[in-house]
MIKE-621847 format. One record per atom (N, C-alpha, C, CB): residue number from 0; atom name; x, y, z. Coordinates in nm, 2 decimals. Last residue first. Glycine has a CB too. Layout:
# MIKE-621847
node drenba->NUM, drentor->CA, px->X, py->Y, pz->Z;
...
***
This chain:
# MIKE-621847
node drenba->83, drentor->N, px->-1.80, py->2.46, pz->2.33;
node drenba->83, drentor->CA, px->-1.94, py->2.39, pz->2.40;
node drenba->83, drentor->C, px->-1.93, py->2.28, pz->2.42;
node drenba->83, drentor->CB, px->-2.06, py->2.38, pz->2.33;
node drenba->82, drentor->N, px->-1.55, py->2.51, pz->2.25;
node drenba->82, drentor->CA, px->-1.58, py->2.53, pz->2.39;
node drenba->82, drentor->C, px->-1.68, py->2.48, pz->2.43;
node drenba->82, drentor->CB, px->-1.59, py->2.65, pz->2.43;
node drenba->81, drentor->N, px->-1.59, py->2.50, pz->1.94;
node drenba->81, drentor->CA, px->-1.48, py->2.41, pz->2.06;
node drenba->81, drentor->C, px->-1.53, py->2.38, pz->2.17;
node drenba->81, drentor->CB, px->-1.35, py->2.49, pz->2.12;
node drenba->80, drentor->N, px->-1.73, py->2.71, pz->1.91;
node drenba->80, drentor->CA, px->-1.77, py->2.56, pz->1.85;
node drenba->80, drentor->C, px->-1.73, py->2.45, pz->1.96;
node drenba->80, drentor->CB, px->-1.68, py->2.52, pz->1.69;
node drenba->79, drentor->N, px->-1.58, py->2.91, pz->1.97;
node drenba->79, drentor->CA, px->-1.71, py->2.94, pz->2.00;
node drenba->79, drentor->C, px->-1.77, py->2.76, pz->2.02;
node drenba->79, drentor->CB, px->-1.79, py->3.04, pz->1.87;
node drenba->78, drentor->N, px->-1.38, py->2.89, pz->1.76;
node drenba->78, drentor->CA, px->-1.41, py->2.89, pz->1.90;
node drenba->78, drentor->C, px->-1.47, py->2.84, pz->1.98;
node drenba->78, drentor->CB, px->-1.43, py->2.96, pz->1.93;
node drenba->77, drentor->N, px->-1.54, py->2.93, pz->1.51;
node drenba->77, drentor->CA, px->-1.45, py->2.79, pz->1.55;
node drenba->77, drentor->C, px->-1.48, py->2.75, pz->1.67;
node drenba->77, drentor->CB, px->-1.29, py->2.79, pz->1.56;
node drenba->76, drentor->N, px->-1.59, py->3.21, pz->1.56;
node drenba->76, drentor->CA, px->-1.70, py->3.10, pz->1.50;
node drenba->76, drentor->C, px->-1.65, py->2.94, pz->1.57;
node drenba->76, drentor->CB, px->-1.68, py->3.09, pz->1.30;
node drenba->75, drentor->N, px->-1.35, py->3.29, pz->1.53;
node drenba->75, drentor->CA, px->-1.44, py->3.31, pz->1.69;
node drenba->75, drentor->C, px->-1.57, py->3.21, pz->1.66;
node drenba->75, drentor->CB, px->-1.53, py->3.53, pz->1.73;
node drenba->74, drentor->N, px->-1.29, py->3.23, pz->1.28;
node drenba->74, drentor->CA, px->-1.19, py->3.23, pz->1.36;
node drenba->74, drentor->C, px->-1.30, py->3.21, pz->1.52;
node drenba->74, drentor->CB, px->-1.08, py->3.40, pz->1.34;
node drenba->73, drentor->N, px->-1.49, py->3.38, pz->1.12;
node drenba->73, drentor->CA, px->-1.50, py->3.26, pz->1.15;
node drenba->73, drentor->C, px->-1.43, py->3.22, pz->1.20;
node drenba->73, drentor->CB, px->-1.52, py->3.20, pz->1.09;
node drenba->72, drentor->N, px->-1.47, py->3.65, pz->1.22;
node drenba->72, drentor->CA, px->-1.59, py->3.58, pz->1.26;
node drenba->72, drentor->C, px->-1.57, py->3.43, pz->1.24;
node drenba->72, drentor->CB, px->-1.70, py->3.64, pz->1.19;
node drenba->71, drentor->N, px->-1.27, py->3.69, pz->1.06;
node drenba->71, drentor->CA, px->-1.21, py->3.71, pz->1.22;
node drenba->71, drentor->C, px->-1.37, py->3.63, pz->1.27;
node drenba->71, drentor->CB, px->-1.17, py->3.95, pz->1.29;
node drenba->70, drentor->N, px->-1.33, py->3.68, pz->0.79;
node drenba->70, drentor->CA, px->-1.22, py->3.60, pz->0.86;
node drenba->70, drentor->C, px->-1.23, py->3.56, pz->1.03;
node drenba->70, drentor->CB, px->-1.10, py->3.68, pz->0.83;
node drenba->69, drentor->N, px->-1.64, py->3.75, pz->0.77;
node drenba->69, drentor->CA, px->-1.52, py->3.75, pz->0.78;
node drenba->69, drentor->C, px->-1.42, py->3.64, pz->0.81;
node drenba->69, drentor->CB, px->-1.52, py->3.83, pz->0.84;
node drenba->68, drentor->N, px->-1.91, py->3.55, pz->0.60;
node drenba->68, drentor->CA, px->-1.88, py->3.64, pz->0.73;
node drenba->68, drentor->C, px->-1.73, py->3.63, pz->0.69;
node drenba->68, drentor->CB, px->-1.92, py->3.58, pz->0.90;
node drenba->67, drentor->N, px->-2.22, py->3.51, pz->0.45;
node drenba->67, drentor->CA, px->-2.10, py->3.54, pz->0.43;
node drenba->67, drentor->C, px->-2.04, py->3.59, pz->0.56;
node drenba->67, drentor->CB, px->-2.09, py->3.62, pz->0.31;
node drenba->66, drentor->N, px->-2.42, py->3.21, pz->0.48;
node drenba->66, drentor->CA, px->-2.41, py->3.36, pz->0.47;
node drenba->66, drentor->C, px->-2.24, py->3.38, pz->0.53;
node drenba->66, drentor->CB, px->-2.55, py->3.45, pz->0.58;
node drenba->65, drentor->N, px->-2.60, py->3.10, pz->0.22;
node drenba->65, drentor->CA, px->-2.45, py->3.05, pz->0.26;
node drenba->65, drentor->C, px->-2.42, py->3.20, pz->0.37;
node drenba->65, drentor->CB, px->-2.32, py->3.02, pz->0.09;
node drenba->64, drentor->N, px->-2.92, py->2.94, pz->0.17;
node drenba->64, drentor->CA, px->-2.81, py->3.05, pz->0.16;
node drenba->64, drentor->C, px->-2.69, py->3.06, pz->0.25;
node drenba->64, drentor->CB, px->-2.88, py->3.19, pz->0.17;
node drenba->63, drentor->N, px->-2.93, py->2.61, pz->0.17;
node drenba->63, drentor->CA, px->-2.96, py->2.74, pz->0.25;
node drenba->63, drentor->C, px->-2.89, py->2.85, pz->0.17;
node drenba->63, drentor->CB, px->-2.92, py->2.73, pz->0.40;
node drenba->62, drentor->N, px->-3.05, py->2.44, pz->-0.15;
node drenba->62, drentor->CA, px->-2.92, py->2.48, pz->-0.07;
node drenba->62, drentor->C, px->-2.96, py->2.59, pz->0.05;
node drenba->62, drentor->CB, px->-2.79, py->2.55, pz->-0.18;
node drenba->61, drentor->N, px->-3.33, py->2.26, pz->-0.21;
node drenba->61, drentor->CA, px->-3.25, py->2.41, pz->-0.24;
node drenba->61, drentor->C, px->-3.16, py->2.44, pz->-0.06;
node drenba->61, drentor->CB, px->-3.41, py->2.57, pz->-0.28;
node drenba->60, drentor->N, px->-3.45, py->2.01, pz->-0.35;
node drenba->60, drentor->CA, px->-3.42, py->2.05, pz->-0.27;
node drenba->60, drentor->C, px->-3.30, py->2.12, pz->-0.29;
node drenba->60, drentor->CB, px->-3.43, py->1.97, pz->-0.19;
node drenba->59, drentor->N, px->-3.74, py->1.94, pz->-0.52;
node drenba->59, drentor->CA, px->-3.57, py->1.96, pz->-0.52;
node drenba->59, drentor->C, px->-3.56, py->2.03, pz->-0.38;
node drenba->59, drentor->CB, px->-3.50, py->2.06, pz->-0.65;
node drenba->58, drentor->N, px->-3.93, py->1.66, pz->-0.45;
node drenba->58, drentor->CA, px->-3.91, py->1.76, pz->-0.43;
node drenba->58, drentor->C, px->-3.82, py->1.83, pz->-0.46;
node drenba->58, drentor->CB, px->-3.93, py->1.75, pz->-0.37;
node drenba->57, drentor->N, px->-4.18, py->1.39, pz->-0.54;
node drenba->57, drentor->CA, px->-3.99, py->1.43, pz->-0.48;
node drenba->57, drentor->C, px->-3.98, py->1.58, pz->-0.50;
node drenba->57, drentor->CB, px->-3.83, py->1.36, pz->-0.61;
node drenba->56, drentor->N, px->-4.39, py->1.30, pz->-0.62;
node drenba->56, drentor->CA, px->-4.37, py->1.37, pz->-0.49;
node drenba->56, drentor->C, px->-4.23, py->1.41, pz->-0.45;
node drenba->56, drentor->CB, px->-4.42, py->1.28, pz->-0.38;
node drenba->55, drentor->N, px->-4.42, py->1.15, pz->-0.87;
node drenba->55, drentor->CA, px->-4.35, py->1.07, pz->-0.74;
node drenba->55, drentor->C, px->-4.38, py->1.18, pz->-0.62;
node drenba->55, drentor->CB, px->-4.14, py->1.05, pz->-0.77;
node drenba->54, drentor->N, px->-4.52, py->1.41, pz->-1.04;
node drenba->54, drentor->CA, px->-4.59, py->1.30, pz->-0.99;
node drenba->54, drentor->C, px->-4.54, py->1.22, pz->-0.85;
node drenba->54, drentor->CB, px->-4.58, py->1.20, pz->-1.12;
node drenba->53, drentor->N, px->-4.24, py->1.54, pz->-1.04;
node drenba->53, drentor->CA, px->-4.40, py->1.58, pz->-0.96;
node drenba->53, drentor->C, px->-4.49, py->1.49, pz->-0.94;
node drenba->53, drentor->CB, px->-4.48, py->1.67, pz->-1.02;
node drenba->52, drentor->N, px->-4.10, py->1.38, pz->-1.13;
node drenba->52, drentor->CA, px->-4.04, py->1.43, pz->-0.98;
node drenba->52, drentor->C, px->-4.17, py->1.48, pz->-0.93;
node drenba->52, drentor->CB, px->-3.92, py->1.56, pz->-0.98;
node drenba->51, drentor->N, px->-4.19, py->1.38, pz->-1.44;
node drenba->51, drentor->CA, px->-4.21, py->1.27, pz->-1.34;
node drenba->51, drentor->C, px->-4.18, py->1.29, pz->-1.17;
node drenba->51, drentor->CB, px->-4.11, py->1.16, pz->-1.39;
node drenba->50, drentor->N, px->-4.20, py->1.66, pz->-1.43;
node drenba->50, drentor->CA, px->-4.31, py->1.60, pz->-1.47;
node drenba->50, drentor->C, px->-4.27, py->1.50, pz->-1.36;
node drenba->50, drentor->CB, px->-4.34, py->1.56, pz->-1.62;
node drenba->49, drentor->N, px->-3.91, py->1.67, pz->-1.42;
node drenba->49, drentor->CA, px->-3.96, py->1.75, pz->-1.38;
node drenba->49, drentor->C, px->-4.09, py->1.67, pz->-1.33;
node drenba->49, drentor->CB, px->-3.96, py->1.85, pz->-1.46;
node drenba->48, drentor->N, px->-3.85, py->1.50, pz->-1.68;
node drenba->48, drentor->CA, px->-3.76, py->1.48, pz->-1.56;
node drenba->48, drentor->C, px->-3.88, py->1.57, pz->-1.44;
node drenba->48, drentor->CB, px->-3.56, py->1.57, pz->-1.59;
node drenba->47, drentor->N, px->-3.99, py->1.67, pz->-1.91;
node drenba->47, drentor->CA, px->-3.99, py->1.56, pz->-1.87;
node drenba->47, drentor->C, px->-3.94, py->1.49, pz->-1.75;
node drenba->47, drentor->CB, px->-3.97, py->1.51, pz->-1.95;
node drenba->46, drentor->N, px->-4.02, py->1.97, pz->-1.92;
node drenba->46, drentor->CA, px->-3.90, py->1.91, pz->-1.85;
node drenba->46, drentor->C, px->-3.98, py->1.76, pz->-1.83;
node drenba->46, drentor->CB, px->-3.85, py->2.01, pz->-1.69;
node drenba->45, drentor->N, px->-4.14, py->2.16, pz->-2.04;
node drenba->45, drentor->CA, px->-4.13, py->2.09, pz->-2.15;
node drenba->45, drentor->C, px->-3.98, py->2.00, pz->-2.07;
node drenba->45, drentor->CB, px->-4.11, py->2.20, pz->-2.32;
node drenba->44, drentor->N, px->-4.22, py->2.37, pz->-1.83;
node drenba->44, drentor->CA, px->-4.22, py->2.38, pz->-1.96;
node drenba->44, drentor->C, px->-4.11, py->2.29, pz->-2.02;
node drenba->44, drentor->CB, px->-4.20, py->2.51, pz->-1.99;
node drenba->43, drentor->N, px->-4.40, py->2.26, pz->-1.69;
node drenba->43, drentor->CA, px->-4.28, py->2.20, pz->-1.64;
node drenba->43, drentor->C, px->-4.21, py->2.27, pz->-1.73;
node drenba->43, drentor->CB, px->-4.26, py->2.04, pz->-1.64;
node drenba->42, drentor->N, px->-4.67, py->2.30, pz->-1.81;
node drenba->42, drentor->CA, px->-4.64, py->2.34, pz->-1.65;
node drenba->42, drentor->C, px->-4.55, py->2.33, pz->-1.62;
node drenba->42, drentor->CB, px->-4.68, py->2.29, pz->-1.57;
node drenba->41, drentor->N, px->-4.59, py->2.12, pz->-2.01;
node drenba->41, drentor->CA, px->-4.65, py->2.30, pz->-2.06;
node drenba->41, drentor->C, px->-4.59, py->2.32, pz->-1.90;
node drenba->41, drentor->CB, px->-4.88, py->2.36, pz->-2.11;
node drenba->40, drentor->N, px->-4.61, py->1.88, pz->-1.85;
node drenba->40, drentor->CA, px->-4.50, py->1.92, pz->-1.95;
node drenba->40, drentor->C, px->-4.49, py->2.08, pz->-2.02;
node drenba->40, drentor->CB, px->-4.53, py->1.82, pz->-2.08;
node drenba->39, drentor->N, px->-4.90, py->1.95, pz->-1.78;
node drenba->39, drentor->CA, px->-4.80, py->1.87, pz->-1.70;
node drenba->39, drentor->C, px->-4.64, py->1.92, pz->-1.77;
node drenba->39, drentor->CB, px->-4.84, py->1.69, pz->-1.71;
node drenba->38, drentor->N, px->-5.06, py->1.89, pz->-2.04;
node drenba->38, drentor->CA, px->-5.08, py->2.00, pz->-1.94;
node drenba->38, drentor->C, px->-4.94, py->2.00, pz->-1.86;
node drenba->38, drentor->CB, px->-5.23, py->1.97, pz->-1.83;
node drenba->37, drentor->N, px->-4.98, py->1.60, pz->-2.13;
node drenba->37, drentor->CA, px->-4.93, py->1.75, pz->-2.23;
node drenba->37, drentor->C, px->-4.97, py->1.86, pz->-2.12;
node drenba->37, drentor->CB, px->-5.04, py->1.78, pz->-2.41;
node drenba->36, drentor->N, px->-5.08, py->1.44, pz->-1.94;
node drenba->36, drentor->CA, px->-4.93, py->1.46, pz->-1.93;
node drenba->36, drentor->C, px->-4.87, py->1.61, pz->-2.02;
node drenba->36, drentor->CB, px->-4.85, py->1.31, pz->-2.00;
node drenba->35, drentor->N, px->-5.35, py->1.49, pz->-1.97;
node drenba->35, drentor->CA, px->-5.28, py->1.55, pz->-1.81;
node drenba->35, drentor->C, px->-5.13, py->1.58, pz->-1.85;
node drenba->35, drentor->CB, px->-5.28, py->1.40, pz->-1.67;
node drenba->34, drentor->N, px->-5.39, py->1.36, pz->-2.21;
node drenba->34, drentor->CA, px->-5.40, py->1.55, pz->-2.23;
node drenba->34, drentor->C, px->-5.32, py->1.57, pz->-2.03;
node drenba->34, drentor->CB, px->-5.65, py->1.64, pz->-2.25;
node drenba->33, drentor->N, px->-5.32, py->1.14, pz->-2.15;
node drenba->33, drentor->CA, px->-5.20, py->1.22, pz->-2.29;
node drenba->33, drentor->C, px->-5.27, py->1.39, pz->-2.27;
node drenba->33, drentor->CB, px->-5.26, py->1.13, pz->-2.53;
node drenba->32, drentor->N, px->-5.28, py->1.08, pz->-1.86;
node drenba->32, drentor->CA, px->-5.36, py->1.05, pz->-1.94;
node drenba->32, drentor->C, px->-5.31, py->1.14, pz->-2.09;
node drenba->32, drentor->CB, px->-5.50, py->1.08, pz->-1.88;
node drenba->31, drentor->N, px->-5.05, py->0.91, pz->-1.61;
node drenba->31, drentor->CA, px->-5.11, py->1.04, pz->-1.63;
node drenba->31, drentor->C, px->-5.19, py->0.97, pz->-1.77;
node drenba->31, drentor->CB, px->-4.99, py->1.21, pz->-1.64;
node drenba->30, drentor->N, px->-4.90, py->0.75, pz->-1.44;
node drenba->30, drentor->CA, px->-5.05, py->0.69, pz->-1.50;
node drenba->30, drentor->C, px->-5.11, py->0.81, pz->-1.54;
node drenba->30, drentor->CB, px->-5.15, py->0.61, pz->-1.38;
node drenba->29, drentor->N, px->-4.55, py->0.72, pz->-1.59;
node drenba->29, drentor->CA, px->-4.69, py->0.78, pz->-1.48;
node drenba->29, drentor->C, px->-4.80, py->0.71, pz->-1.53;
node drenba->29, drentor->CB, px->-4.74, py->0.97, pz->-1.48;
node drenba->28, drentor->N, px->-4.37, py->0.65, pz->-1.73;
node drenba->28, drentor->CA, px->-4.36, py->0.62, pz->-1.63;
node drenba->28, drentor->C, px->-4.48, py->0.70, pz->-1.51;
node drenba->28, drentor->CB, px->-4.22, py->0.65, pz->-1.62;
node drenba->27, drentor->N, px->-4.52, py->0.64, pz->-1.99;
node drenba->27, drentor->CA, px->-4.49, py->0.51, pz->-1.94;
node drenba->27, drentor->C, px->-4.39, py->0.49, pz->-1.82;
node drenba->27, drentor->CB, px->-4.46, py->0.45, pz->-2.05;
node drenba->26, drentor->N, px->-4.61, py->0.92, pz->-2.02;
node drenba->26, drentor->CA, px->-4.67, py->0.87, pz->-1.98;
node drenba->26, drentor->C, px->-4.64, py->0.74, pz->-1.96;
node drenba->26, drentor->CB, px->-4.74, py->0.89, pz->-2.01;
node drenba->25, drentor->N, px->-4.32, py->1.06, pz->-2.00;
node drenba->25, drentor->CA, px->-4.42, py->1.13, pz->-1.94;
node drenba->25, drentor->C, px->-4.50, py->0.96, pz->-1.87;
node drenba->25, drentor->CB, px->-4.52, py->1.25, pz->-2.07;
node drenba->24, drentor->N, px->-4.25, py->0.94, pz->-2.28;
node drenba->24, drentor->CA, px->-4.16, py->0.90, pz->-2.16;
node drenba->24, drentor->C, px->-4.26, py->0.92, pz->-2.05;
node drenba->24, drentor->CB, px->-4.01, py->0.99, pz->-2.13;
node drenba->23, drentor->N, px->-4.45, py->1.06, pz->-2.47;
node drenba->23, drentor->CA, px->-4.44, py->0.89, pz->-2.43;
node drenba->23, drentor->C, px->-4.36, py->0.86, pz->-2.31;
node drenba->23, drentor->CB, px->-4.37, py->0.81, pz->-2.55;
node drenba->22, drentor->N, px->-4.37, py->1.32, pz->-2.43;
node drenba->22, drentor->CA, px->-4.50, py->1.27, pz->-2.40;
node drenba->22, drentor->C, px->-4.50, py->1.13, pz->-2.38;
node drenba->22, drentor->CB, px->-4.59, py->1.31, pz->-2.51;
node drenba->21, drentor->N, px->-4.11, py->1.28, pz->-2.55;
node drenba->21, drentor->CA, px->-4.12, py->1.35, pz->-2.41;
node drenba->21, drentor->C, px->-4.29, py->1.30, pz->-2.35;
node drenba->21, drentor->CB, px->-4.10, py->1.55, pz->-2.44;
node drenba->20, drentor->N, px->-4.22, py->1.26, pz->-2.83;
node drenba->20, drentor->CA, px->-4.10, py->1.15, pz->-2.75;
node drenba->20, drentor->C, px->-4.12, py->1.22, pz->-2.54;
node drenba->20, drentor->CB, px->-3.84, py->1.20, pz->-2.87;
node drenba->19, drentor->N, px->-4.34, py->1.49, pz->-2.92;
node drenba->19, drentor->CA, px->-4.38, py->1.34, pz->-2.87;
node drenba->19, drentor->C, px->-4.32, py->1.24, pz->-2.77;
node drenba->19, drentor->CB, px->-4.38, py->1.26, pz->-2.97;
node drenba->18, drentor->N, px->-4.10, py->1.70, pz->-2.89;
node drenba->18, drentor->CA, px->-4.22, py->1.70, pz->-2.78;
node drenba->18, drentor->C, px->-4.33, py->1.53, pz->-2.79;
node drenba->18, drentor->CB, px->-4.34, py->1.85, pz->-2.83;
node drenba->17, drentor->N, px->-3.95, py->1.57, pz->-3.06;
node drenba->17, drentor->CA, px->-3.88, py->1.55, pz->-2.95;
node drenba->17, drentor->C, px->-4.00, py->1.54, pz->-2.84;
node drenba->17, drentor->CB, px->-3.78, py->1.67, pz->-2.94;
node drenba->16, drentor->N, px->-4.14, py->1.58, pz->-3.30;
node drenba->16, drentor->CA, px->-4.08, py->1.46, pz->-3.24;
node drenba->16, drentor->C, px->-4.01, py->1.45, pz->-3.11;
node drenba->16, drentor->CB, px->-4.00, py->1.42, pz->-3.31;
node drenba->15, drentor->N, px->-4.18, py->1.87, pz->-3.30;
node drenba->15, drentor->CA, px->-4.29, py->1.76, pz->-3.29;
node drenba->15, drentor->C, px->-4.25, py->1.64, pz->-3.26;
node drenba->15, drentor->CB, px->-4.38, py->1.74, pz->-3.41;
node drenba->14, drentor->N, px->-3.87, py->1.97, pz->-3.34;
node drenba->14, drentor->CA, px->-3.96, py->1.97, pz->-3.17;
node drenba->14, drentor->C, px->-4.08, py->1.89, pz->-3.18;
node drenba->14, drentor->CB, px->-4.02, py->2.13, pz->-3.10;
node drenba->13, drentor->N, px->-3.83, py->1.82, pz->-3.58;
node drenba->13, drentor->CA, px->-3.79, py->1.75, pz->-3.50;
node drenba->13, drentor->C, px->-3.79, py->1.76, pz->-3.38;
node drenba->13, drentor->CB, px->-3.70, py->1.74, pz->-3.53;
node drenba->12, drentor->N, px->-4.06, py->1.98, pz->-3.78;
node drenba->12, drentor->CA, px->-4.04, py->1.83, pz->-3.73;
node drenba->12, drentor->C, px->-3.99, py->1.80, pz->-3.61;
node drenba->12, drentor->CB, px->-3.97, py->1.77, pz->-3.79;
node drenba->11, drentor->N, px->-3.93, py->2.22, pz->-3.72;
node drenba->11, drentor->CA, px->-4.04, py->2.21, pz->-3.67;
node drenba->11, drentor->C, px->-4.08, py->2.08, pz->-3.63;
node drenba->11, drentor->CB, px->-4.12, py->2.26, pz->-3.75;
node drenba->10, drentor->N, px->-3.67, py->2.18, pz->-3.86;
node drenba->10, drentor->CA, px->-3.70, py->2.21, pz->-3.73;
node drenba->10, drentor->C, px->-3.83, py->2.19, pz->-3.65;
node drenba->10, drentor->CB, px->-3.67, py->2.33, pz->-3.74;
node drenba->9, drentor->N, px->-3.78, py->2.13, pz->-4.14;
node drenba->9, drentor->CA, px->-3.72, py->2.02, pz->-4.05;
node drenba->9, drentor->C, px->-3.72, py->2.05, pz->-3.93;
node drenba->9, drentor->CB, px->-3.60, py->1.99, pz->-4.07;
node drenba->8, drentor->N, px->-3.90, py->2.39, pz->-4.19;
node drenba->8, drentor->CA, px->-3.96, py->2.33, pz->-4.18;
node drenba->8, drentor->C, px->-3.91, py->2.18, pz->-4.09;
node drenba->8, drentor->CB, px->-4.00, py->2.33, pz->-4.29;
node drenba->7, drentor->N, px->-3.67, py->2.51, pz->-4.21;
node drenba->7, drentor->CA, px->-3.80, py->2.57, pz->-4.06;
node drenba->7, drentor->C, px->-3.81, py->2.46, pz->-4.07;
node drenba->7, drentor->CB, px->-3.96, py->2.69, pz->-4.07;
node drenba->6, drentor->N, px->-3.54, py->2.41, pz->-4.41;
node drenba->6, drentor->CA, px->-3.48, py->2.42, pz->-4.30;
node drenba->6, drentor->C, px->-3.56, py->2.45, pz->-4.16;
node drenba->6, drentor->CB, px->-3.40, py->2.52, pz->-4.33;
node drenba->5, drentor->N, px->-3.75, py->2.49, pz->-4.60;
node drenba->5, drentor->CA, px->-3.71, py->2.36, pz->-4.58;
node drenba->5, drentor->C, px->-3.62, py->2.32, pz->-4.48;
node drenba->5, drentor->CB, px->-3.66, py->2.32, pz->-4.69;
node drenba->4, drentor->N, px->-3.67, py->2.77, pz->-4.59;
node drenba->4, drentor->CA, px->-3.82, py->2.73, pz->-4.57;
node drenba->4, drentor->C, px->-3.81, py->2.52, pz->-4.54;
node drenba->4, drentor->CB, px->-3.91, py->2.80, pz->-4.76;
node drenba->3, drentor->N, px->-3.43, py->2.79, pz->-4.65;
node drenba->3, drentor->CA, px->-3.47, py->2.89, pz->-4.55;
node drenba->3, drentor->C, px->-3.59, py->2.79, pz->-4.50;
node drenba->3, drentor->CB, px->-3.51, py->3.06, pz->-4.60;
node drenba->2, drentor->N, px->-3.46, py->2.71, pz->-4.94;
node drenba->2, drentor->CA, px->-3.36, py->2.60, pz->-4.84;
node drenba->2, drentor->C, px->-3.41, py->2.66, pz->-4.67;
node drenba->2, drentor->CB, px->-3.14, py->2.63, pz->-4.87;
node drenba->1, drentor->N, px->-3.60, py->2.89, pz->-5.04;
node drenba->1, drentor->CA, px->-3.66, py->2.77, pz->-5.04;
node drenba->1, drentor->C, px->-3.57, py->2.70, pz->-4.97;
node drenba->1, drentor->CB, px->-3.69, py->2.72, pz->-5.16;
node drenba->0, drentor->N, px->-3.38, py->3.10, pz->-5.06;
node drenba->0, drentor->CA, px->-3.51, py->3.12, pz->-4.99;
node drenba->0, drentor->C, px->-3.58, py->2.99, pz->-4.96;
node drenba->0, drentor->CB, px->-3.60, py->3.22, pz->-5.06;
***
Protein backbone atom coordinates (compact mmCIF):
# COMPACT_ATOMS: atom_id res chain seq x y z
CA UNK A 1 0.00 0.00 0.00
CA UNK A 2 2.72 2.54 0.85
CA UNK A 3 4.69 1.78 -2.57
CA UNK A 4 0.89 2.50 -4.27
CA UNK A 5 1.15 5.88 -2.48
CA UNK A 6 4.79 6.64 -3.31
CA UNK A 7 4.20 5.66 -6.80
CA UNK A 8 1.04 8.48 -7.12
CA UNK A 9 3.01 10.45 -5.61
CA UNK A 10 6.15 10.43 -8.21
CA UNK A 11 3.59 10.61 -10.85
CA UNK A 12 2.24 13.59 -9.71
CA UNK A 13 5.75 15.09 -9.63
CA UNK A 14 6.69 14.32 -12.86
CA UNK A 15 3.18 16.03 -14.72
CA UNK A 16 4.21 19.18 -12.23
CA UNK A 17 7.43 19.02 -14.04
CA UNK A 18 6.47 18.21 -17.36
CA UNK A 19 3.48 20.95 -17.03
CA UNK A 20 6.35 23.49 -15.90
CA UNK A 21 8.71 22.53 -18.45
CA UNK A 22 5.80 23.13 -21.08
CA UNK A 23 5.13 26.59 -19.40
CA UNK A 24 8.80 27.68 -19.85
CA UNK A 25 8.91 26.54 -23.57
CA UNK A 26 5.27 28.46 -23.97
CA UNK A 27 6.84 31.47 -22.66
CA UNK A 28 10.49 31.76 -24.17
CA UNK A 29 9.04 31.44 -27.46
CA UNK A 30 6.04 34.02 -26.96
CA UNK A 31 5.64 37.16 -25.12
CA UNK A 32 2.70 35.61 -23.35
CA UNK A 33 2.71 36.26 -19.38
CA UNK A 34 2.81 32.88 -16.96
CA UNK A 35 -0.98 33.22 -16.23
CA UNK A 36 -1.82 33.94 -20.39
CA UNK A 37 0.57 31.00 -21.18
CA UNK A 38 -1.12 28.57 -18.29
CA UNK A 39 -4.78 29.80 -19.79
CA UNK A 40 -3.36 29.09 -23.40
CA UNK A 41 -1.97 25.48 -22.63
CA UNK A 42 -5.54 24.52 -20.59
CA UNK A 43 -7.08 25.89 -24.12
CA UNK A 44 -4.63 23.72 -26.12
CA UNK A 45 -5.03 21.10 -23.49
CA UNK A 46 -1.61 20.91 -22.54
CA UNK A 47 -0.15 21.12 -26.43
CA UNK A 48 2.73 23.38 -26.20
CA UNK A 49 3.31 23.11 -30.14
CA UNK A 50 -0.30 24.23 -30.42
CA UNK A 51 0.07 27.31 -28.08
CA UNK A 52 2.96 28.53 -30.05
CA UNK A 53 1.02 27.91 -33.79
CA UNK A 54 -1.60 30.16 -32.08
CA UNK A 55 0.33 32.83 -31.10
CA UNK A 56 2.47 32.88 -34.72
CA UNK A 57 -1.07 32.79 -36.48
CA UNK A 58 -0.31 29.42 -38.34
CA UNK A 59 -3.06 27.55 -38.83
CA UNK A 60 -3.45 23.60 -39.55
CA UNK A 61 -4.46 22.99 -42.37
CA UNK A 62 -7.13 20.12 -43.14
CA UNK A 63 -7.13 17.82 -46.16
CA UNK A 64 -10.51 18.31 -48.35
CA UNK A 65 -12.53 15.31 -48.00
CA UNK A 66 -11.55 12.88 -50.70
CA UNK A 67 -14.81 11.97 -52.38
CA UNK A 68 -15.15 8.51 -53.35
CA UNK A 69 -16.20 7.47 -56.92
CA UNK A 70 -16.15 4.38 -59.03
CA UNK A 71 -13.95 2.99 -61.33
CA UNK A 72 -16.02 3.78 -64.42
CA UNK A 73 -16.31 7.56 -63.05
CA UNK A 74 -12.80 7.87 -62.86
CA UNK A 75 -12.11 6.34 -66.21
CA UNK A 76 -14.72 9.35 -67.77
CA UNK A 77 -13.11 11.56 -65.08
CA UNK A 78 -9.64 11.19 -67.07
CA UNK A 79 -11.44 11.79 -70.14
CA UNK A 80 -13.24 14.44 -69.47
CA UNK A 81 -9.62 15.97 -68.28
CA UNK A 82 -7.93 15.14 -71.68
CA UNK A 83 -10.35 16.72 -73.91
CA UNK A 84 -10.36 20.31 -72.37
Amino acid sequence: MIYKMIYVNHIMNLEEKDFKEKIQIVLRQTNYTQDIAIEKLALHDNDEIKCIKDYLGITEKKAPPKKISSLNQQIYQEIRNKLK
